[in-house]
C-alpha positions as CSV (number, residue, x, y, z in Angstrom):
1,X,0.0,0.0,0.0
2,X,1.8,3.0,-1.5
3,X,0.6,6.7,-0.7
4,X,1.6,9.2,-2.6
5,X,2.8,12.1,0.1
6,X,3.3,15.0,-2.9
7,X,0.0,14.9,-4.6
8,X,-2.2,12.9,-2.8
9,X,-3.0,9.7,-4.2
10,X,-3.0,6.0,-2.7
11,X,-2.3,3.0,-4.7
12,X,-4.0,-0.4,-3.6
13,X,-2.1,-3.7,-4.7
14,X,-0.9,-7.2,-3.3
15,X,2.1,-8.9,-2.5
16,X,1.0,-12.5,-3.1
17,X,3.7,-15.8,-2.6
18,X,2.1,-17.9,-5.1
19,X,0.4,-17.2,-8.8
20,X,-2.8,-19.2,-8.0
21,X,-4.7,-16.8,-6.5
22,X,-8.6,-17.8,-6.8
23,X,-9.4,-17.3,-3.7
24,X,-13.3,-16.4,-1.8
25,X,-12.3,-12.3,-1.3
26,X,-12.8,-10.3,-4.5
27,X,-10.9,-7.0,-4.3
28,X,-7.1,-7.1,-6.0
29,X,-6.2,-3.3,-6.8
30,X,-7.6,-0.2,-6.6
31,X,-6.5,3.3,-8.1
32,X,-8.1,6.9,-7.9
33,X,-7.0,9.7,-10.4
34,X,-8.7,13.3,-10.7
35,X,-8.1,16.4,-12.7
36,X,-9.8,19.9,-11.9
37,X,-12.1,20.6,-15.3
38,X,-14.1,23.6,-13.7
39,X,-14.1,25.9,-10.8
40,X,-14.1,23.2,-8.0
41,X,-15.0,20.3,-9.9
42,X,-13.2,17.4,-10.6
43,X,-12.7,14.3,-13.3
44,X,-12.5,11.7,-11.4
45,X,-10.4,8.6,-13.0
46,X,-11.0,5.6,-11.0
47,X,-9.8,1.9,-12.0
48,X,-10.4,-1.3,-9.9
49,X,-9.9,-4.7,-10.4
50,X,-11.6,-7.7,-9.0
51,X,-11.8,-11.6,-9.1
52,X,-13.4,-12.4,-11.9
53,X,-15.8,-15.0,-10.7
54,X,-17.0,-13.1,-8.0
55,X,-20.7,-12.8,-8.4
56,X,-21.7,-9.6,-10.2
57,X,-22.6,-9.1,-13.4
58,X,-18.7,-8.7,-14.7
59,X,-17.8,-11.6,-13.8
60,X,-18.2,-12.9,-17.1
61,X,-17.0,-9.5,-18.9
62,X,-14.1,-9.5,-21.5
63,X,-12.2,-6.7,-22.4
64,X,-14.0,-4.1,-23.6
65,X,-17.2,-5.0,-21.8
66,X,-19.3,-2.1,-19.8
67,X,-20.4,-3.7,-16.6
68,X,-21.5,-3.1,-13.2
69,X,-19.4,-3.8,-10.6
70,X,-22.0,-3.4,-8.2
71,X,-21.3,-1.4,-5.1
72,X,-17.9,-2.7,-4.8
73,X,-17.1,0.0,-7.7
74,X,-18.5,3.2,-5.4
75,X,-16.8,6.0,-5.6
76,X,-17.5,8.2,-2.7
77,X,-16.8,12.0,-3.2
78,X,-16.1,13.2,0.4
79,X,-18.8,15.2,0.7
80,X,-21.4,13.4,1.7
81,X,-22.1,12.1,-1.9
82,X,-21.6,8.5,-3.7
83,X,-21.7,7.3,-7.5
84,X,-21.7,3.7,-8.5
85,X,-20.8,4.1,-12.4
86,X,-20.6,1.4,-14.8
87,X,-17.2,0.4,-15.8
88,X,-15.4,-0.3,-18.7
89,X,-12.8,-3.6,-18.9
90,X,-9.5,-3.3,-19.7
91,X,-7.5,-6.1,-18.8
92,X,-9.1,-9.8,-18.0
93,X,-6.6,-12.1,-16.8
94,X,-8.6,-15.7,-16.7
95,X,-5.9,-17.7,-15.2
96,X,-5.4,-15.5,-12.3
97,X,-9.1,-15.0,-12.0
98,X,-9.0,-10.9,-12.3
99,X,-10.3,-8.0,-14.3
100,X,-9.7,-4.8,-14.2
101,X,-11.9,-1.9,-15.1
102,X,-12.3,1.5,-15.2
103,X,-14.6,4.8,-14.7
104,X,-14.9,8.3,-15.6
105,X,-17.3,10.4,-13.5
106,X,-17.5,14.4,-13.2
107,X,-18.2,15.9,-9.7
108,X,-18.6,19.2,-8.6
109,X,-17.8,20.2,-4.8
110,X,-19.5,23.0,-2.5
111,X,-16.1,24.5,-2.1
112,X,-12.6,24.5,-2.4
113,X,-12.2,21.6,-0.3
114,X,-10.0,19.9,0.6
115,X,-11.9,16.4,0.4
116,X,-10.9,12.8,0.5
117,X,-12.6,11.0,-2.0
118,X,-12.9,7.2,-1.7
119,X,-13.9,3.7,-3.0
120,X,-14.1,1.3,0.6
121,X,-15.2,-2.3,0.7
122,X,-14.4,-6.2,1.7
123,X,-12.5,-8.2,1.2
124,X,-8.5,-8.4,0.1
125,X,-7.0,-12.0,-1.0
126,X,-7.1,-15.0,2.2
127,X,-4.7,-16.5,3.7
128,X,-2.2,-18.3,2.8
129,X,-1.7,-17.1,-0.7
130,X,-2.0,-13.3,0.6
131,X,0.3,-12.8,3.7
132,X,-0.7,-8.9,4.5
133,X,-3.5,-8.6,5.9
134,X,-5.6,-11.3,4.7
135,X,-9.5,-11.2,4.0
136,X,-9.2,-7.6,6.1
137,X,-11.0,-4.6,4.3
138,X,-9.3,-2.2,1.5
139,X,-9.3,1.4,0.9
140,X,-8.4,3.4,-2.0
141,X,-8.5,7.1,-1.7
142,X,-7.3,10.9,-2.9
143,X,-7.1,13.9,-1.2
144,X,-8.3,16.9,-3.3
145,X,-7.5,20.6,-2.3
146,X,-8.6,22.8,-5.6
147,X,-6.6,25.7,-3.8
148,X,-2.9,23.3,-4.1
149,X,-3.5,21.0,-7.0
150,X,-5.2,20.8,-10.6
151,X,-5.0,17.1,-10.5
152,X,-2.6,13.9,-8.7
153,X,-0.5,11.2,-10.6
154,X,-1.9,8.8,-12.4
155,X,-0.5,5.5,-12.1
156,X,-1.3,1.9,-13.3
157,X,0.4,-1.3,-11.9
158,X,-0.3,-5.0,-12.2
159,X,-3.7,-6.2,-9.6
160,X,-1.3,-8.6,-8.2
161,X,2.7,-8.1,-8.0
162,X,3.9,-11.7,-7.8
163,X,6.7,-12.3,-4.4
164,X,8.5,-14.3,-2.9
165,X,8.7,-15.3,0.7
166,X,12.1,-14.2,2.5
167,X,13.8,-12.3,-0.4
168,X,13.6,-8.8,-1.4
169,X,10.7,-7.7,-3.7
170,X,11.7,-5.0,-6.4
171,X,9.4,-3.6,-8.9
172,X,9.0,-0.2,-10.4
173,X,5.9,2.3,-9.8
174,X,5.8,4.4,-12.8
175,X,3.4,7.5,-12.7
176,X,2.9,10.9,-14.4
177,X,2.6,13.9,-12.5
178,X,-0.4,16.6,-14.1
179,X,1.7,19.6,-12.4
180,X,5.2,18.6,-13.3
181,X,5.5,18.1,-9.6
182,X,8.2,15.8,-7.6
183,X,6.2,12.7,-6.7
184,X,7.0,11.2,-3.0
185,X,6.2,7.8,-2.2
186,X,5.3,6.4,1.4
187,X,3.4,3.4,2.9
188,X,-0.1,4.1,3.6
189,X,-1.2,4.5,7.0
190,X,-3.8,1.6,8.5
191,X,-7.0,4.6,8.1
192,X,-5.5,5.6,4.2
193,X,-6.0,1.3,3.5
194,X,-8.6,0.5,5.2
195,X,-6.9,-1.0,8.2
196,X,-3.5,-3.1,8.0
197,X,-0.8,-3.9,9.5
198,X,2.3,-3.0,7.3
199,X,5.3,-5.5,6.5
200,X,8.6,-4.9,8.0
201,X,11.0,-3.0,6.2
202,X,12.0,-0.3,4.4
């Protein structure tokens, strides 16, 4: 769980020890972009990605598709007001049982904010295949203050990121930056993910 501390964003995604990972909890990666269009309103990016034979009505969905993902695709604004959009699949990965779609909705705020908008819900990957907090609940947020930032990075990383036990675990996060801004990175804290307990190390 990776927030970014320039910008405000927070990317949801799993370490996992094995590639079989068709297990009973449904949520595998989460991400929340926005870009100011109007005087305090945003466009709001937000891609998710799911096991695929979870029971709503994209589990079946190729890429391409536009589905419902039910209210495990909400996106909550922050202030006080919720959308549950259709979403559009991009990626379908059979053998690992995932899909991953995404939504474009437009919302306009009373004020300059700032806001956390949200998507929340239950549950990440079980035990044993998923060793940080298993079947616990996931958050994906982004922090929007129309007075400090026209947009945050946008990102896009595998649902699963493939590890093993006991050895380092190197990948890249690769994101663009709509102010030309440096981009930070930290771990998330257990409110900005839902509720976890991080991994050891640096």
């Amino acid at each position: 769980f990776i927030r970014s501390a320039g910008v405000f964003t927070t990317y949801v995604f799993f370490y996992v020890i094995t590639a079989n990972v068709a297990e009973a909890s449904h949520f595998r990666f989460g991400h929340i972009a926005w870009q100011t269009v109007a005087p305090n309103t945003a466009q709001f990016e937000i891609v998710l990605a799911f096991r695929r034979s979870y029971g709503f009505s994209c589990g079946a969905a190729n890429r391409g598709d536009v589905c419902s993902l039910g209210g495990s695709g909400t996106l909550c604004f922050g202030d006080g007001e919720c959308v549950t959009p259709d979403y559009t699949i991009l990626s379908v990965d059979p053998d690992s049982d995932w899909l991953l779609g995404s939504a474009t909705v437009v919302h306009t705020y009373p004020s300059e904010g700032p806001f956390i908008a949200f998507n929340e819900l239950c549950c990440r990957i079980s035990s044993p295949t998923h060793i940080n907090n298993p079947d616990g609940s996931s958050r994906v947020e982004a922090l929007l203050n129309f007075k400090e930032a026209t947009g945050n990075p946008k990102s896009l990383l595998p649902p699963i990121v493939n590890c093993s036990r006991d050895t380092p675990c190197v990948f890249q996060v690769v994101a663009t930056s709509r102010d030309n801004k440096t981009t930070r990175w930290r771990l998330s804290s257990a409110s900005e993910a839902g509720g976890l307990v991080n991994q050891p190390g640096p």
